[in-house]
MDTraj code that builds the backbone (N, CA, C; nanometers):
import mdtraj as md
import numpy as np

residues = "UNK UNK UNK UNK UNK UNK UNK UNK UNK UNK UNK UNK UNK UNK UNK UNK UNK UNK UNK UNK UNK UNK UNK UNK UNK UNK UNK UNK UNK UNK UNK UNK UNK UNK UNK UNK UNK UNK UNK UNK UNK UNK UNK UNK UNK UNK UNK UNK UNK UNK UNK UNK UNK UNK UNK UNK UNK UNK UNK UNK UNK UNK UNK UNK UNK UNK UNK UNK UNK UNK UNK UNK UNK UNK UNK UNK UNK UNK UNK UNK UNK".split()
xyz = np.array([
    [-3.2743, 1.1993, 0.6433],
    [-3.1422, 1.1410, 0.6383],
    [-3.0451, 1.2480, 0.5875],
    [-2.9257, 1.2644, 0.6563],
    [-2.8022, 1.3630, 0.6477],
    [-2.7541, 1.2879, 0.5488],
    [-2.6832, 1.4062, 0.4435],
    [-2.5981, 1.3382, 0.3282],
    [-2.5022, 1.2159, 0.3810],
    [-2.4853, 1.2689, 0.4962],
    [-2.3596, 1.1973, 0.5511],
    [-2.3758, 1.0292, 0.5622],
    [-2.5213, 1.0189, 0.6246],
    [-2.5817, 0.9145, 0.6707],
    [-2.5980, 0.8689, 0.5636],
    [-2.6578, 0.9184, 0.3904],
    [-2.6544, 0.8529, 0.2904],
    [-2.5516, 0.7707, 0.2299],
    [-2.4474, 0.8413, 0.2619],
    [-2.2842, 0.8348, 0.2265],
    [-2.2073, 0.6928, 0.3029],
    [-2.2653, 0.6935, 0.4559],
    [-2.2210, 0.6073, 0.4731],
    [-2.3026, 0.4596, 0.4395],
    [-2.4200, 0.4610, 0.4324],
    [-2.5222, 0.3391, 0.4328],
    [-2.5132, 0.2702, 0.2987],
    [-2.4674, 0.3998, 0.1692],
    [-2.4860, 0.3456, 0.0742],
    [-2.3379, 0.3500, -0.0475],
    [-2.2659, 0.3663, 0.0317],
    [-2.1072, 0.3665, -0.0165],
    [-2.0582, 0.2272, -0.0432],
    [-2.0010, 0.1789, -0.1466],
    [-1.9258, 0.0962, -0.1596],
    [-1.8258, 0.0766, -0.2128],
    [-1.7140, 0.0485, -0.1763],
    [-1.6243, 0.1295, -0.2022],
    [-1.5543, 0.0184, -0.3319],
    [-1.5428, 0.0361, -0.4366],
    [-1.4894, -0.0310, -0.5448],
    [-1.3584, -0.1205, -0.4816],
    [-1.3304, -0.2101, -0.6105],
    [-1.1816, -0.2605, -0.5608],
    [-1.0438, -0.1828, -0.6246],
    [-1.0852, -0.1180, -0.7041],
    [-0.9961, -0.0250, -0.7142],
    [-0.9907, 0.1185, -0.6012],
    [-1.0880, 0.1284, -0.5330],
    [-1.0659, 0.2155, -0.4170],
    [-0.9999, 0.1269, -0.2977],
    [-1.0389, -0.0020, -0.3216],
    [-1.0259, -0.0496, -0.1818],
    [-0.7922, -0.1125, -0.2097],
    [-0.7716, -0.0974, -0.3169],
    [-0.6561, -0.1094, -0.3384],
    [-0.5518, 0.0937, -0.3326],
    [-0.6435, 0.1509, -0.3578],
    [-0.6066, 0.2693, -0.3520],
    [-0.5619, 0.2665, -0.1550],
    [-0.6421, 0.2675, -0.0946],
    [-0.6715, 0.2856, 0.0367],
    [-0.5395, 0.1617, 0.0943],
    [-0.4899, 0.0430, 0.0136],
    [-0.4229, -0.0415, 0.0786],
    [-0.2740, 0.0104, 0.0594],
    [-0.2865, 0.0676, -0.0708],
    [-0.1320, 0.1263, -0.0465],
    [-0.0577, 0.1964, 0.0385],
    [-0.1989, 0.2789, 0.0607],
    [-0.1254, 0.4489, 0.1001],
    [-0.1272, 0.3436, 0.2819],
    [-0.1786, 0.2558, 0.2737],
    [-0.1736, 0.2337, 0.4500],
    [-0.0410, 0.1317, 0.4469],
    [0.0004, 0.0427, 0.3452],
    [0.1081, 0.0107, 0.3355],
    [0.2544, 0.1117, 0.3647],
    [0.2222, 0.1862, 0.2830],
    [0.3334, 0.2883, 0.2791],
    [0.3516, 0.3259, 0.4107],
    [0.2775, 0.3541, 0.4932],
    [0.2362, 0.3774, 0.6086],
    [0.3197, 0.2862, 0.7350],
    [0.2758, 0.1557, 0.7019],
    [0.2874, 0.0480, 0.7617],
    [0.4614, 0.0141, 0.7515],
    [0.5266, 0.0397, 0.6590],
    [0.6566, 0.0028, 0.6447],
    [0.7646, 0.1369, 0.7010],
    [0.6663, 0.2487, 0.7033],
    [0.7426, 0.3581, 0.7765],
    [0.7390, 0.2836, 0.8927],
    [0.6407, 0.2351, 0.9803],
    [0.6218, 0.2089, 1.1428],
    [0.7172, 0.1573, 1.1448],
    [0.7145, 0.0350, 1.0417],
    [0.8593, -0.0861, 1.0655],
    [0.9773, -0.0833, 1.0701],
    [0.9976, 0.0726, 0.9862],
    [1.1149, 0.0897, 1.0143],
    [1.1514, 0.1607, 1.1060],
    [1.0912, 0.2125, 1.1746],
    [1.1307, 0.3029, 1.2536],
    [1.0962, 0.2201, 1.4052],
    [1.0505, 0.0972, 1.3951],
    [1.0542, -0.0250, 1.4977],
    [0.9243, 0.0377, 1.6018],
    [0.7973, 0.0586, 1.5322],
    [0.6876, 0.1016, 1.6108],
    [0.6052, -0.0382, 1.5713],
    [0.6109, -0.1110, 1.5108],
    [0.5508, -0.1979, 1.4611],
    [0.6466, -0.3470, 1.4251],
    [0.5957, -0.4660, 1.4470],
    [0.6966, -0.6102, 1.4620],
    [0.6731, -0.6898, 1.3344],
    [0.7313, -0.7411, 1.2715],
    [0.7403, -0.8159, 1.1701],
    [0.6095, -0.9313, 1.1663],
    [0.6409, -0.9716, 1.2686],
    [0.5070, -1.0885, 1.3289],
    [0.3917, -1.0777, 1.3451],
    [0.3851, -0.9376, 1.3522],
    [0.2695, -0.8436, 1.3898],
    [0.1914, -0.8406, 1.2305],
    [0.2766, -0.7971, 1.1208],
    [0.2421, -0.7551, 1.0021],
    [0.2130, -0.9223, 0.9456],
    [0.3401, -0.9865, 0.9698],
    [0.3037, -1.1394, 0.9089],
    [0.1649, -1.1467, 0.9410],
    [0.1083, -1.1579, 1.0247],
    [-0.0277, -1.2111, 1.0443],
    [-0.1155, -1.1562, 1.0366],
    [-0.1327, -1.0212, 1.0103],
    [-0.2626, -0.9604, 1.0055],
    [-0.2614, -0.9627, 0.8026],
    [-0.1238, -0.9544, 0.6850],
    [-0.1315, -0.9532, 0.5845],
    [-0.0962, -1.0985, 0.4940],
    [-0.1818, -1.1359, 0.4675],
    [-0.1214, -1.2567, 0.3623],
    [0.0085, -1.1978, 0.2857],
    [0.0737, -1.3151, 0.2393],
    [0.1985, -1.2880, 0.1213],
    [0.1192, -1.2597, -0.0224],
    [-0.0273, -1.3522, -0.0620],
    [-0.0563, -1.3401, -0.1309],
    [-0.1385, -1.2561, -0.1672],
    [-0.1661, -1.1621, -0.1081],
    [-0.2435, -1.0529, -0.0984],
    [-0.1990, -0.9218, -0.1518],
    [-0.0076, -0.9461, -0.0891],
    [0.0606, -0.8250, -0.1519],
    [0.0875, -0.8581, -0.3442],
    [0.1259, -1.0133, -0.3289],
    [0.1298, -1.0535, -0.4480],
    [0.0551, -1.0002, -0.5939],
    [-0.1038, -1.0081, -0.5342],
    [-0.2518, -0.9816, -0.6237],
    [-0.1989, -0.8307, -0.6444],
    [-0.2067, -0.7130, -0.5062],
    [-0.1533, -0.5861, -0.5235],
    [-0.0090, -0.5577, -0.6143],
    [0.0754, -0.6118, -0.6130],
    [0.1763, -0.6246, -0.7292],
    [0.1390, -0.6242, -0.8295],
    [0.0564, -0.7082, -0.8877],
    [0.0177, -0.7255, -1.0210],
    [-0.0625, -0.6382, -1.0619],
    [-0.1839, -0.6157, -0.9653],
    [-0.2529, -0.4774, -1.0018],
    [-0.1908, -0.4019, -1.0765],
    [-0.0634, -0.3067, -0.9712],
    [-0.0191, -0.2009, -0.9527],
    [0.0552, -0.2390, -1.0920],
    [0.1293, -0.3535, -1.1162],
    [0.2111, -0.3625, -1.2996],
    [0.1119, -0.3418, -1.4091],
    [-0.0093, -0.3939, -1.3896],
    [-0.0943, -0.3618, -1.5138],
    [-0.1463, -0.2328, -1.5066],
    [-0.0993, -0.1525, -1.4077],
    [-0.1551, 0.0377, -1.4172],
    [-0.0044, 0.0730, -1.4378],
    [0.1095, -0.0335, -1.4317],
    [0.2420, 0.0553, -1.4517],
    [0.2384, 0.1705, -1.3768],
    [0.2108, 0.1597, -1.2436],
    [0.2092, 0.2509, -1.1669],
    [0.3593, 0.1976, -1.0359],
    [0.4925, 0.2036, -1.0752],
    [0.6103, 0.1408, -1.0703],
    [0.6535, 0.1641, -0.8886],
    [0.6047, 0.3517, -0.8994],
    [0.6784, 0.3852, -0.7741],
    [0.5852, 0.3204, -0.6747],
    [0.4785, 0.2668, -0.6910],
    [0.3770, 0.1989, -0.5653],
    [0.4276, 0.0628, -0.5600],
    [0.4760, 0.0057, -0.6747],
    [0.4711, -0.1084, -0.6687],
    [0.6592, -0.1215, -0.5859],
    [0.7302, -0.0546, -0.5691],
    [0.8333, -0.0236, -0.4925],
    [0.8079, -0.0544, -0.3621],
    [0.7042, -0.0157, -0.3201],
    [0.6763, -0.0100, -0.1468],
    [0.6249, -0.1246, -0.1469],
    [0.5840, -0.1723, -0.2499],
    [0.4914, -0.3519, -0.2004],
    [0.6165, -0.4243, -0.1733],
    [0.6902, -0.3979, -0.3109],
    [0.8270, -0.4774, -0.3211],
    [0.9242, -0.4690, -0.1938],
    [0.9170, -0.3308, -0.1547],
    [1.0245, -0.3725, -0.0660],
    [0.9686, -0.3877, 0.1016],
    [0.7989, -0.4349, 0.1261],
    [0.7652, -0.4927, 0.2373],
    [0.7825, -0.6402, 0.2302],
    [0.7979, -0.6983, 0.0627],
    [0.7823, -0.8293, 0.0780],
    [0.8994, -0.8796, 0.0985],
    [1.0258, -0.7564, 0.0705],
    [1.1702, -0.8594, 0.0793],
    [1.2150, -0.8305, 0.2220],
    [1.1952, -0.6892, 0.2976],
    [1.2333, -0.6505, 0.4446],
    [1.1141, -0.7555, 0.4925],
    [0.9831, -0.7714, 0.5098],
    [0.9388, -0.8758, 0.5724],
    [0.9418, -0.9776, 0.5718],
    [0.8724, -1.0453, 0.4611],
    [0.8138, -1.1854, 0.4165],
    [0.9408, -1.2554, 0.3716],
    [1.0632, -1.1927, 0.2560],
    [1.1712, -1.3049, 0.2514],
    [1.3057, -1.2863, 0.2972],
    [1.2895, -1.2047, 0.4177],
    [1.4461, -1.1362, 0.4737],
    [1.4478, -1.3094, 0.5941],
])
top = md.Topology()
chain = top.add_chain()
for i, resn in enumerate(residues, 1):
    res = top.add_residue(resn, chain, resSeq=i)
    for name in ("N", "CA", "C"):
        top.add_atom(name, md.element.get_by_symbol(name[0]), res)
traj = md.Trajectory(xyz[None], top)
C-alpha cells in the first residue's frame, strides 16, 4: 500500500478541518455570485441557512471575525436580501 492509498483509506478529516475546508469554499462561492457565475437558488438549495448559522458561531468562539464576514455577508446578499 502507497502512502497515498494509506492517506486516503484512513483519513478523517476532523470537524474542525471539515469547517476549515467550508470557508475557504464559501469565500469562493460568493466570489462566483458575485460575479453572476453562480444563482442564488442554486446556493439556496445545495446550503442550509442553518448550517451557515452553526459556522457563525464556530467562527465567534475562535474570534476569528474576518471569516465570519464572508458567512455574514452570504447570509444577508443571499438568504435575507
Amino acid at each position: 500500500m502507497t502512502p497515498e492509498e494509506y492517506y486516503r483509506k484512513h483519513y478523517r478529516p476532523s470537524k474542525h478541518d471539515m469547517y476549515e475546508m467550508r470557508i475557504k469554499s464559501l469565500a469562493w462561492m460568493l466570489s462566483c455570485f458575485d460575479k453572476g457565475t453562480i444563482r442564488k437558488r442554486t446556493i439556496v438549495g445545495l446550503i442550509p441557512l442553518n448550517q451557515l448559522y452553526d459556522l457563525l458561531e464556530y467562527l465567534v468562539e475562535l474570534e476569528r471575525y474576518e471569516d465570519c464576514s464572508i458567512v455574514k455577508e452570504i447570509i444577508d446578499k443571499i438568504y435575507e436580501n
